[in-house]
N, C-alpha and C positions, 0 to 999 in steps of 0.2 A: 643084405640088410645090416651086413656085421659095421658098429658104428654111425649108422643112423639115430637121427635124434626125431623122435615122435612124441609130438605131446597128444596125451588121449582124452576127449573133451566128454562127460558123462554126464546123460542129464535126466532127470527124472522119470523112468520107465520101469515099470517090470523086467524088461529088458539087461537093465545094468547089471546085473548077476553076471552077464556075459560078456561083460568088461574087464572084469577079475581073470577068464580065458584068453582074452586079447592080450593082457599086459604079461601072462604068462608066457605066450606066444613070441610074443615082442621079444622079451629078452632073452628068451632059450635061440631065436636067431640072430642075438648079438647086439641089437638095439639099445640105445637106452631111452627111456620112457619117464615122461613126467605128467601126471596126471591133474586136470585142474575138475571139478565137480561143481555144479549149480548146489546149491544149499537143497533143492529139492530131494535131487540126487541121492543127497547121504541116507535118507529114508527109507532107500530101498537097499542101501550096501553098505559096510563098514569103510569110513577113510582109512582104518588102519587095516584092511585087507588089501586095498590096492595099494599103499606105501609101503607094505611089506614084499609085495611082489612085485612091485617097481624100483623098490631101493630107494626111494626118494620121498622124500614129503608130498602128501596132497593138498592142495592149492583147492580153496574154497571160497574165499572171501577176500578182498582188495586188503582188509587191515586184518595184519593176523595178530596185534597187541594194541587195542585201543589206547589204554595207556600208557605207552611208549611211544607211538606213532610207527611202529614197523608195520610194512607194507610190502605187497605184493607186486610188484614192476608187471604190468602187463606188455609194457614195450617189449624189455628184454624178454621174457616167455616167446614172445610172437618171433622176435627174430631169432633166436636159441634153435629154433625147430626147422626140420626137413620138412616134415610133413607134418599137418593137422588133421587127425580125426575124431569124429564126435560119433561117439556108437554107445549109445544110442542117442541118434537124434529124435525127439517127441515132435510132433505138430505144432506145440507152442512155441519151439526153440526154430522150428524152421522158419514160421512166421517173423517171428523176432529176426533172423539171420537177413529173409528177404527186403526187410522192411528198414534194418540197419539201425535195429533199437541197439542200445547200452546200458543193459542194466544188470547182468554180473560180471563179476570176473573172466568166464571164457569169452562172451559174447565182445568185451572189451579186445581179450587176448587173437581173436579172430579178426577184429576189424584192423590191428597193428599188427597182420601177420602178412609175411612177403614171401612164403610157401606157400606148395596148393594145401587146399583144405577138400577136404572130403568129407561127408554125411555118411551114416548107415540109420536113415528114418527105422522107426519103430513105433507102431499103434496101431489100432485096434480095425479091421479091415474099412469099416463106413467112413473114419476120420480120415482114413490113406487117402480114399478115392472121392473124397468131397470136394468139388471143383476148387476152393481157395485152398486145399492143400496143395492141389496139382498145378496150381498158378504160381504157388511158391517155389516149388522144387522146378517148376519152369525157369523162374526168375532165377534162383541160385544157378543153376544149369551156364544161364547165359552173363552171368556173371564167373562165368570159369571155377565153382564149385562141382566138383567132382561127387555126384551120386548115385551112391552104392544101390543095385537092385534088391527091393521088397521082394521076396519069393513067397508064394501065395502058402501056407498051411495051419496047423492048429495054433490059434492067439489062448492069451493068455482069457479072454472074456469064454472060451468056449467054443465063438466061433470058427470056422476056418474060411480063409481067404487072402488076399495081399495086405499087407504090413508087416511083417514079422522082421524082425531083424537077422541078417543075413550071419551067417554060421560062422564064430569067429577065426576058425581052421581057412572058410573060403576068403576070410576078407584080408587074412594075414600072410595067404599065399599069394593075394591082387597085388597088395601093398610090395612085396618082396618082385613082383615082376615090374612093378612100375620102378623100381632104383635100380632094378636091372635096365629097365628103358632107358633110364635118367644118364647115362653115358653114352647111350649110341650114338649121341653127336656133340659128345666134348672136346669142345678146341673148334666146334665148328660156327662158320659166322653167318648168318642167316639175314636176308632184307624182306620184308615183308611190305607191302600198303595194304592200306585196307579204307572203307569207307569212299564220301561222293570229294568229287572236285567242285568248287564254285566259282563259276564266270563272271566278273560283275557286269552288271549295265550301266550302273549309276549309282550314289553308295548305299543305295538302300534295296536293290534288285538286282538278280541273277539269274544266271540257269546253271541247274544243274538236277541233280536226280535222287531216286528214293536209297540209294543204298545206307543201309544204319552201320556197317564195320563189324556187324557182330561175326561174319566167317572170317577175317580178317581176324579177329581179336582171337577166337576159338584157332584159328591156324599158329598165328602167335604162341596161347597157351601150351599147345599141343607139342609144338619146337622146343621151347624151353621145357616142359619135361623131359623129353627128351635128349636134355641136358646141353642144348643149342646155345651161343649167345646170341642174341634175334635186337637187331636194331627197325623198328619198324616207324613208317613212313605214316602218319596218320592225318586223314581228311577232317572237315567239321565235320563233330559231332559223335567220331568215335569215344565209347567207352576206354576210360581208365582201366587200367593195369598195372598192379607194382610187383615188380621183379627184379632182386639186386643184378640180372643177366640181362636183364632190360634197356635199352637206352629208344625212348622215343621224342620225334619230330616232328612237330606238328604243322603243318599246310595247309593253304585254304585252295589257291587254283591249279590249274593243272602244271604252271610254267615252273611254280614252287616245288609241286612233287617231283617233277622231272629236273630241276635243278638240284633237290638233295639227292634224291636216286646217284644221280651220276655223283654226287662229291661221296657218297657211300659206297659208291659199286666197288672199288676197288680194294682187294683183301677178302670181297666176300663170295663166300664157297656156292651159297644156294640162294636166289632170292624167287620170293613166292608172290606175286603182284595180281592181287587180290581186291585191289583198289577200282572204282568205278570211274575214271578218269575221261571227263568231260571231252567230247571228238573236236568241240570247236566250241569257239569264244567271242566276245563281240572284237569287231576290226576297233570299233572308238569307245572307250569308256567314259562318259559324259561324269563330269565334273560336279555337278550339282543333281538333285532328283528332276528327272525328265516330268513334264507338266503335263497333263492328261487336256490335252489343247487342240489334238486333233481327233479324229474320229479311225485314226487307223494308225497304226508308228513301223516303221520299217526296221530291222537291223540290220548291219550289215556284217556278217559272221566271216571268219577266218579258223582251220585247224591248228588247231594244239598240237604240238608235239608229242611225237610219236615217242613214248618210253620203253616199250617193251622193243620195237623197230630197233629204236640205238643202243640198246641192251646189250639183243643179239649180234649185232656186227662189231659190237667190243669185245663179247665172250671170251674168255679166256679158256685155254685146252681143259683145266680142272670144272668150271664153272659151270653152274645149271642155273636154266633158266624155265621156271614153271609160269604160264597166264594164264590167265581166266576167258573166259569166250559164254556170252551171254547173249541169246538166240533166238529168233522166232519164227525164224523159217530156214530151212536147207542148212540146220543145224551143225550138223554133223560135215556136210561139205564146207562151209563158211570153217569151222574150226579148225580141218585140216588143213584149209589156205594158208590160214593164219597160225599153226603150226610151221608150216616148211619157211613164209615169208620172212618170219620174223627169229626164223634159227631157233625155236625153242628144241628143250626136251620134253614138254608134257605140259599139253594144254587140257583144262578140264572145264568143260563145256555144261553149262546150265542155260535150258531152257523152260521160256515161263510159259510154253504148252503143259511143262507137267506143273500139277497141284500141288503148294504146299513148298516148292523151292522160288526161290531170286529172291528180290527183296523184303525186306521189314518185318520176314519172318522168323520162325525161331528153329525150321527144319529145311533141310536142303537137298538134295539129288542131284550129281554130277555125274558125267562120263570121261572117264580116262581116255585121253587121244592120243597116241604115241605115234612114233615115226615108223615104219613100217607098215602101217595102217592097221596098226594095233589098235585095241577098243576096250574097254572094261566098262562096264555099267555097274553105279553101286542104288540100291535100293534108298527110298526116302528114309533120312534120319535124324537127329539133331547134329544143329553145326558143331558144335565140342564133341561128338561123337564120329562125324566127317572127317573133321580135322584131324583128328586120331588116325585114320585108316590112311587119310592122302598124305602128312608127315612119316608114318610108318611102312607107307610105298617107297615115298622121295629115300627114305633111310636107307632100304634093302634094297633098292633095285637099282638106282640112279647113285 
């Protein structure tokens, strides 16, 4: 952590008392720490407890001299930092986060930040577990917001159950293993897809399929922790991502994706094609919108190029090549086909027999298919949470 830059985001809880342990934390590992507070905040903590123990001014308000007109840069805060965390995050602040209000200072300095951010929620256990809290901390999830586990015990109301905010000792040792992670693959150049391909028929109609990008986007995130450069290939309608390690492409059909694929392939170490890329396409794309004038309309379909195919027989001797293989029958044999055919090193097979993975969801379940006729199965989870394990495999094994 020696030389990280954290800014610690504090906001109205009984909680913030244990902020004061965070920023002590922080800087006995070397850290330097700048702390920004919601006005609420200060109610429950002195700003001049955490400026003393951060070395730094705390940050409260957009204007810090009305009048003079001095002011607080929430640009530069946002990009100043490695990391963002908010401990304690309240129910109000989460909502606000999901929802992309701007209405203080951090809430500003989060929306103009181009590191991960992290939550550690805190409140009282019925507000944790009220379905629009849990749609929130869903939404940030999949918005590549890093959230810290609620451990269930004695709240500050009396009762005991989940909300508590997590132990500043465990969240300062996570944060210290993730900048560990953040080099496992620097210098390394990553190609990602993610998301559907669009065929057209005519300019107003297509085919193409339900995938939303969001394991794509979570595989992404996941890379660049890991201190990856990740150029990723993206279909309509994936989600945005800012990352100075970032450089993204954006595609609509499949001849596109497989056109920047190949002008990207070259130079890069791992690419992870995680994209839903349409098998086939119309043979004629009609000019105008086709007129609903007959009682039946034929197409005439032709295949798309095969990108993962021309991948592997370009491989190079350092070069990995990870696909996706999405299934509905004879699973597990289809994937090691297409495995050996197409020269991968590790295909990871989802099938929509099980519940709650493939698309437009917010949780996934893959099987590792290796050459050997290796196999791993991982348990249903969230995709930022997936992504994590299959980046962190590709890392140490491949």
């Amino acid at each position: 952590m020696k030389g990280k830059k954290i800014i610690l985001g504090v906001t109205g809880s009984i909680a913030a008392y244990k902020s004061a342990l965070l920023v002590r934390e922080f800087v006995r590992r070397g850290a330097a720490v700048k702390v920004i507070m919601t006005p609420f905040a200060a109610k429950f903590i002195a700003p001049l407890t955490l400026a003393t123990l951060s070395k730094n001014p705390v940050h409260i308000h957009y204007l810090e001299n009305e009048k003079t007109g001095v002011w607080t840069n929430h640009v530069e805060l946002g990009k100043w930092a490695d990391l963002i965390l908010i401990a304690p995050a309240t129910a109000n602040t989460l909502a606000k986060m999901a929802q992309g209000h701007c209405d203080n200072l951090l809430l500003a300095t989060w929306l103009s930040a181009t590191c991960p951010v992290w939550v550690a929620p805190a409140m009282d256990l019925d507000m944790f577990a009220h379905p629009t809290t849990q749609e929130n901390i869903t939404k940030l999830r999949n918005l590549q917001v890093h959230v810290l586990d609620s451990p269930a015990g004695e709240l500050a109301s009396g009762l005991s159950g989940e909300g508590r905010m997590e132990e500043p000792e465990n969240i300062s040792s996570e944060v210290e293993q993730f900048f560990e992670n953040s080099v496992v693959l620097s210098n390394k150049k990553w190609l990602i897809t993610a998301g559907p391909t669009y065929e057209h028929i005519d300019p107003v109609r297509y085919i193409g399929n339900h995938s939303s990008g969001k394991m794509g986007i979570a595989l992404t995130q996941a890379s660049l922790d890991h201190g990856a450069e990740v150029t990723l290939i993206a279909g309509p309608g994936v989600p945005v991502l800012k990352h100075d390690r970032l450089h993204r492409v954006d595609v609509t059909s499949a001849r596109e994706m497989y056109d920047a694929v190949l002008q990207q392939w070259e130079g890069t170490d791992v690419g992870v094609f995680a994209a839903a890329v349409s098998d086939y396409r119309p043979k004629h794309r009609a000019s105008e919108k086709i007129k609903k004038t007959n009682a039946e309309l034929n197409l005439e379909l032709e295949k798309t190029d095969d990108i993962l195919a021309e991948l592997g027989s370009r491989k190079g001797k350092n070069q990995k090549l990870i696909g996706f293989a999405l299934e509905t029958e004879n699973e597990l044999e289809n994937a090691r086909k297409k495995l050996k055919a197409k020269n991968l090193d590790l295909i990871l097979l989802n099938s929509l027999r099980d519940k709650g993975a493939g698309f437009g969801v917010d949780t996934n379940k893959v099987t590792f298919v290796l050459p050997q006729n290796k196999v791993v199965k991982t348990q249903l989870d969230t995709k930022p949470n997936l992504a994590k394990k299959i980046v962190g495999y590709i890392a140490e094994n491949l």
